[in-house]
BAFI-3210 file (N, C-alpha, C; in Angstrom, 3 decimals, decimal comma, padded with zeros to 6 digits):
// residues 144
n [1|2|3|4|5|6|7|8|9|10|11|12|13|14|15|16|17|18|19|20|21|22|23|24|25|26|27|28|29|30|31|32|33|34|35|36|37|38|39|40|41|42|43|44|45|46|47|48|49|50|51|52|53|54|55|56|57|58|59|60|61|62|63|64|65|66|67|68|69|70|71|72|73|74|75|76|77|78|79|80|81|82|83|84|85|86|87|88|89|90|91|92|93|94|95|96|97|98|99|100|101|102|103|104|105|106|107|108|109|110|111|112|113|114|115|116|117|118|119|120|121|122|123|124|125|126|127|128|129|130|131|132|133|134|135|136|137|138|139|140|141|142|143|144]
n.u [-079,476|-076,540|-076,287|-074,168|-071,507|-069,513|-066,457|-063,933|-060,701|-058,031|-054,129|-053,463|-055,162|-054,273|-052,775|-054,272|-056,344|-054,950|-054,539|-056,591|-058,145|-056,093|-056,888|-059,590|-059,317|-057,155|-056,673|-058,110|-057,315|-054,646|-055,175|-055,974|-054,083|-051,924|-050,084|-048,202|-045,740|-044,774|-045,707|-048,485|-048,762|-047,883|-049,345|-051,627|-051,836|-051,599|-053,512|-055,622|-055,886|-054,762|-055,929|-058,500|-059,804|-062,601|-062,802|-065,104|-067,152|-068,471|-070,325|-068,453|-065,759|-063,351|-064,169|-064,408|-063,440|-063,816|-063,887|-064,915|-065,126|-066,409|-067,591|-069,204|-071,451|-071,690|-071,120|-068,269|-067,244|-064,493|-062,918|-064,106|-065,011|-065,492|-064,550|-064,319|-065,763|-067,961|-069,090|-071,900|-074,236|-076,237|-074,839|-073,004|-075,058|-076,375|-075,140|-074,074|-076,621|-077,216|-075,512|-075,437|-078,288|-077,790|-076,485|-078,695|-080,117|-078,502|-079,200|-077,116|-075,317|-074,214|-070,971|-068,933|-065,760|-065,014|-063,223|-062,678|-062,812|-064,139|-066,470|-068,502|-069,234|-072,081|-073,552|-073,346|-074,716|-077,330|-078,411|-078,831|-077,452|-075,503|-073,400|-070,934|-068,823|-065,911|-062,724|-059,578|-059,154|-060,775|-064,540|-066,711|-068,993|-072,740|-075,199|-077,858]
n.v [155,955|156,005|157,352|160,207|160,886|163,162|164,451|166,307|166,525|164,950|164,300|161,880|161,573|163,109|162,072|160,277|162,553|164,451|162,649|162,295|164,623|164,179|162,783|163,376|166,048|166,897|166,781|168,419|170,147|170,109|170,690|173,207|175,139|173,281|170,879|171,225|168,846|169,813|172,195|172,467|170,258|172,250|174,590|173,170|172,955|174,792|176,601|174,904|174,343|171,626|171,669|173,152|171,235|168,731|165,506|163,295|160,679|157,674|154,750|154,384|154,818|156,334|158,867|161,424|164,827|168,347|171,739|173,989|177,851|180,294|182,890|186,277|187,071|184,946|181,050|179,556|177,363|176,277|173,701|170,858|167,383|163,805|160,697|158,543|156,488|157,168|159,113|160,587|159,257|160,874|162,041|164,036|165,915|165,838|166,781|169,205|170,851|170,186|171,969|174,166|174,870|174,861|177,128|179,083|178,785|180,329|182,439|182,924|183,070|180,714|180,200|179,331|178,358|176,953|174,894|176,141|173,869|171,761|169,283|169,462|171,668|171,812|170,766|172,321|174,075|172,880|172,985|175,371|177,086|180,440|181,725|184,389|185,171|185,088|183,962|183,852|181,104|180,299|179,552|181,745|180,851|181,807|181,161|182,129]
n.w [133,834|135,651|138,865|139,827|142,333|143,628|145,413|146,882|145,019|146,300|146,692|145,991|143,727|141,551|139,381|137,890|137,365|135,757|133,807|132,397|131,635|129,642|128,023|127,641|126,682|125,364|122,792|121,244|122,280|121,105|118,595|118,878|119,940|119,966|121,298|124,247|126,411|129,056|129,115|129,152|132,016|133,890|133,660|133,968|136,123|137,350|137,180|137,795|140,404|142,826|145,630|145,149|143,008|142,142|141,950|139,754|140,217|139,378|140,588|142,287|140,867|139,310|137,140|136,354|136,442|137,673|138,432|139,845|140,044|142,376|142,266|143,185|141,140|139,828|139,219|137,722|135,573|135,601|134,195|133,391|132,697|131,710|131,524|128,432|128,837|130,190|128,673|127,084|128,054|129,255|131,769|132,038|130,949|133,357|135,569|134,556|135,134|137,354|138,427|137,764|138,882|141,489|141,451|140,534|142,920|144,614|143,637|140,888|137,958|135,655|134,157|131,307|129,699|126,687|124,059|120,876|119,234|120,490|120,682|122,824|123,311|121,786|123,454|125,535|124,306|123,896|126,349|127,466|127,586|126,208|123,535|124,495|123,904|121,562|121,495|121,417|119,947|121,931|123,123|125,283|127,256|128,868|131,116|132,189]
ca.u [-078,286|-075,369|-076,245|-072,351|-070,815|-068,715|-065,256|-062,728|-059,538|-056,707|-053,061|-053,258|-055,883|-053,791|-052,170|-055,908|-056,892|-054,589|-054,515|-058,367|-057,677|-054,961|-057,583|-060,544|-059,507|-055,621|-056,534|-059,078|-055,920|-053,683|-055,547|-056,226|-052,475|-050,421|-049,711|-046,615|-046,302|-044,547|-046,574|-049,841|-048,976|-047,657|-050,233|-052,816|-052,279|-051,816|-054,796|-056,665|-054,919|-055,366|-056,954|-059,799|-060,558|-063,175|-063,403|-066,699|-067,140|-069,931|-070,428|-067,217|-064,864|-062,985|-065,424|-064,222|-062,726|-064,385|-063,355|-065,711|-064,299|-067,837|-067,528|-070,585|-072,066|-071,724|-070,658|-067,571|-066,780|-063,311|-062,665|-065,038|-064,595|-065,794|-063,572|-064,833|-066,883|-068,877|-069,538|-073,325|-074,861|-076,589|-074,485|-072,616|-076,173|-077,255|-074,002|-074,074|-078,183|-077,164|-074,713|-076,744|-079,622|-077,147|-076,249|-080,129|-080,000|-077,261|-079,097|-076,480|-075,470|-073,376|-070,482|-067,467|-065,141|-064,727|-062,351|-063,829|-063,498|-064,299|-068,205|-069,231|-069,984|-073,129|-073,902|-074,090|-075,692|-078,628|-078,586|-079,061|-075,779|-075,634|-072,132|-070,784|-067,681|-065,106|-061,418|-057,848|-059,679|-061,976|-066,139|-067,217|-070,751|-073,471|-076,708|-078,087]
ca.v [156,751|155,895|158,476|160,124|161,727|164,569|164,352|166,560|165,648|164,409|164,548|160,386|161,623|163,626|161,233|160,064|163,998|165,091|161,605|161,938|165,878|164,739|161,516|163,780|167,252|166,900|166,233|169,809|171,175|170,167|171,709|174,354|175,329|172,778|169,725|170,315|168,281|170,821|173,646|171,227|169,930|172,882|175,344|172,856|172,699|176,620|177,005|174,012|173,697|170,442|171,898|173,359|170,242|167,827|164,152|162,635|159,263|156,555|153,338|154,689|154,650|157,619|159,185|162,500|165,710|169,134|172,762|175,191|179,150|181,336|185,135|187,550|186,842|183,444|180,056|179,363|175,919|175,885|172,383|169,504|166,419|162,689|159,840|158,644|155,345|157,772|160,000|160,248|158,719|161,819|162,515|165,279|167,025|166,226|167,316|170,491|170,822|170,103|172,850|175,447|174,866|175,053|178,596|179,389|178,745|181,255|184,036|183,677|182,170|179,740|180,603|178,156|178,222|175,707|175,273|175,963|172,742|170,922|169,189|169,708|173,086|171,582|169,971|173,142|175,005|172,378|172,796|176,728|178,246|181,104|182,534|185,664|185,853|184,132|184,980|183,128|180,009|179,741|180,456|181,864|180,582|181,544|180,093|182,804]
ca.w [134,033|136,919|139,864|140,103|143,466|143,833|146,253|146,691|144,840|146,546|145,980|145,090|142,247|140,949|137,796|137,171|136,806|134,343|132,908|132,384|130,936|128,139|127,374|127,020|126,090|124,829|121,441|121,198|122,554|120,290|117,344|118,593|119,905|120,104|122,931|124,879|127,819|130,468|129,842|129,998|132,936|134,516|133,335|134,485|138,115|137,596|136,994|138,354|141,862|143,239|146,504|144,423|141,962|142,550|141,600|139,664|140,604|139,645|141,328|143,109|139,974|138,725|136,323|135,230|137,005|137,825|138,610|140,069|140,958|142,606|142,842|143,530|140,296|139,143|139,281|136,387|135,616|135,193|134,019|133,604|131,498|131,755|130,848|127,258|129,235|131,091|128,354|126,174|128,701|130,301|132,719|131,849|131,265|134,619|136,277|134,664|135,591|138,988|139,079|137,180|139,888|142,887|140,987|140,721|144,405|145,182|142,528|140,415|136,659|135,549|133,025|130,706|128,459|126,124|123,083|119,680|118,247|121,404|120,371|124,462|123,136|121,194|124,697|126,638|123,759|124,397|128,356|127,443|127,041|125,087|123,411|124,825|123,288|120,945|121,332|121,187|120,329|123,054|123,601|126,653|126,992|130,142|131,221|133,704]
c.u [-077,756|-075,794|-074,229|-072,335|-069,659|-067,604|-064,650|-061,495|-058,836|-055,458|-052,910|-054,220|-055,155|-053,182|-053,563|-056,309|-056,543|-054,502|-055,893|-058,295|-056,995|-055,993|-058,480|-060,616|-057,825|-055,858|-057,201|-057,782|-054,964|-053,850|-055,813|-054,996|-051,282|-050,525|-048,060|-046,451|-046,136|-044,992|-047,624|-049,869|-048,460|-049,012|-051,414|-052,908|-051,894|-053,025|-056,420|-056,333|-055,987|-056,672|-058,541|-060,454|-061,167|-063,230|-064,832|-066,415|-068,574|-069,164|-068,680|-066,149|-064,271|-063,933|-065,090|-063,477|-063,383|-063,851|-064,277|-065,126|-066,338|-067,271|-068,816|-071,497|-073,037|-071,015|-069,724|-067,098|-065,728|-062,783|-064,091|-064,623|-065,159|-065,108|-064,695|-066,381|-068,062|-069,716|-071,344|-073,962|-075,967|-076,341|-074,022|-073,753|-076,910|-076,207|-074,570|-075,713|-077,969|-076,778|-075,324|-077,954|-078,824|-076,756|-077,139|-080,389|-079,726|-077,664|-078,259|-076,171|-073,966|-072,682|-069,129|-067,163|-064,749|-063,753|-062,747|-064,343|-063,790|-065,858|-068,941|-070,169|-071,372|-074,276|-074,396|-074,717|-077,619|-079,083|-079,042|-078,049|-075,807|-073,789|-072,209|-069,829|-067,090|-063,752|-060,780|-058,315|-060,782|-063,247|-066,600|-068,679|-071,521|-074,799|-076,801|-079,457]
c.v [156,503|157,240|158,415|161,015|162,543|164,474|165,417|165,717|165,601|164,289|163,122|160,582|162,233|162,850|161,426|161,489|164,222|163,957|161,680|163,210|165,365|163,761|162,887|165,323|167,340|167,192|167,744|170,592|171,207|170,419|172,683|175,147|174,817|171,877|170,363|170,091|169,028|171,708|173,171|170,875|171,159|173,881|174,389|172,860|174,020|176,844|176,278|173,629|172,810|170,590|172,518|172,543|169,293|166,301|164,067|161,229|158,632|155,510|153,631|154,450|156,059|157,700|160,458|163,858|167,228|170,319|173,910|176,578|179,828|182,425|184,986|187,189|185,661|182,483|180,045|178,082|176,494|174,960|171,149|168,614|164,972|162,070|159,458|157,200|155,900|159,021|159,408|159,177|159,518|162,602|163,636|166,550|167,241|166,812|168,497|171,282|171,242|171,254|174,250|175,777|175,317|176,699|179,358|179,611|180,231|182,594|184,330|182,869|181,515|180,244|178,992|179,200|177,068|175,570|174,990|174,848|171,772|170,354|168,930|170,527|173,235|170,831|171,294|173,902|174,342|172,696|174,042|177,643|179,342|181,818|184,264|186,259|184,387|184,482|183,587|181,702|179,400|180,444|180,413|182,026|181,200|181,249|181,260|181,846]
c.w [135,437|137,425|139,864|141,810|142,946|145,141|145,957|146,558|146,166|145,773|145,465|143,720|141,429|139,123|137,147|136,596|135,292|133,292|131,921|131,140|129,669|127,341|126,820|126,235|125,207|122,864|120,665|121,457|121,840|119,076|117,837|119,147|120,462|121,120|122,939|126,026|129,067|130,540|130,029|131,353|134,147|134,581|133,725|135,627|138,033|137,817|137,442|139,537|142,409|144,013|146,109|143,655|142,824|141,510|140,998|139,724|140,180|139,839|141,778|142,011|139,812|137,750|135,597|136,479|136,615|138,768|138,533|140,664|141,054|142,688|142,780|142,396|139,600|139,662|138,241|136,967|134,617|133,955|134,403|132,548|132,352|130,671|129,755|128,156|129,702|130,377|127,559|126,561|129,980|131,564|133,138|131,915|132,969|135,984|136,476|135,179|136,495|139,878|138,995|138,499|141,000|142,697|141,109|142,003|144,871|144,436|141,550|138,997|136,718|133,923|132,967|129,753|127,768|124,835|122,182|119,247|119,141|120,841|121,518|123,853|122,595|122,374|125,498|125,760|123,757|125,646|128,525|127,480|126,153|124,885|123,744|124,266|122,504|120,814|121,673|120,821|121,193|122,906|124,652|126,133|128,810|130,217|132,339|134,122]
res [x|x|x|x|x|x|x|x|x|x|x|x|x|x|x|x|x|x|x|x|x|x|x|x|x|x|x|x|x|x|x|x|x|x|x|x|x|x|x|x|x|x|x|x|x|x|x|x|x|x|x|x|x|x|x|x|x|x|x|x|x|x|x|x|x|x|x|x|x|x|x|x|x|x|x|x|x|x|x|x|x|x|x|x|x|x|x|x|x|x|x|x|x|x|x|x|x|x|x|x|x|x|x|x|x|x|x|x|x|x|x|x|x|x|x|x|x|x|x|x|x|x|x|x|x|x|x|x|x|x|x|x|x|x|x|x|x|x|x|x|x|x|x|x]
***
């Protein structure tokens, strides 16, 4: 398994991000309500502002795109995704491992949301995820 790094984005990553987003999650999104491109791309840097997203990188490539918010409690991953080259190759599990532990660290758990028909969700239910809820489409999963 490619060791990956972690960067903060930049405003030149920016295309790659959401480019990476419509590649790997667009399609989950558009069954479950709809693609349309200006609220996608608007509603994603709502909610994923640049200055908060991080880059994944192996062997220094773009690699995938990541969105951590902490409060008092927990860690919530926002946003994560790996371009399709980089996927089922363990990485994604050892990401989220990585992050989970850095949470463990801090005392505190690690929560997502993911979109029903996304098949991640069979990914973090291995890693220890458990569902907490199921609403508008989405399952909020946590790993304390």
């Amino acid at each position: 398994m490619a060791p990956y790094a972690r960067r903060p984005a930049i405003r030149a990553d920016q295309t790659a991000i959401f480019e990476g987003y419509r590649l790997t999650v667009g399609d989950y999104v558009a069954e479950a309500w709809g693609w349309d491109e200006q609220i996608q791309q608007t509603g994603f840097w709502k909610h994923h502002p640049l200055e908060q997203f991080e880059v994944i990188e192996i062997d220094n490539a773009f690699a995938g795109g990541l969105h951590i918010v902490e409060d008092a409690g927990d860690y919530h991953i926002r946003m994560i995704y790996l371009l399709p080259a980089f996927q089922n190759r363990g990485i994604g599990a050892r990401l989220i491992t990585d992050i989970h532990t850095a949470a463990r660290n801090k005392n505190k758990g690690l929560s997502l949301k993911v979109i029903h028909c996304n098949p991640a969700s069979s990914l973090y239910e291995r890693l220890g995820f458990v569902l907490t809820e199921e609403t508008n489409g989405l399952k909020s999963m946590h790993w304390a």
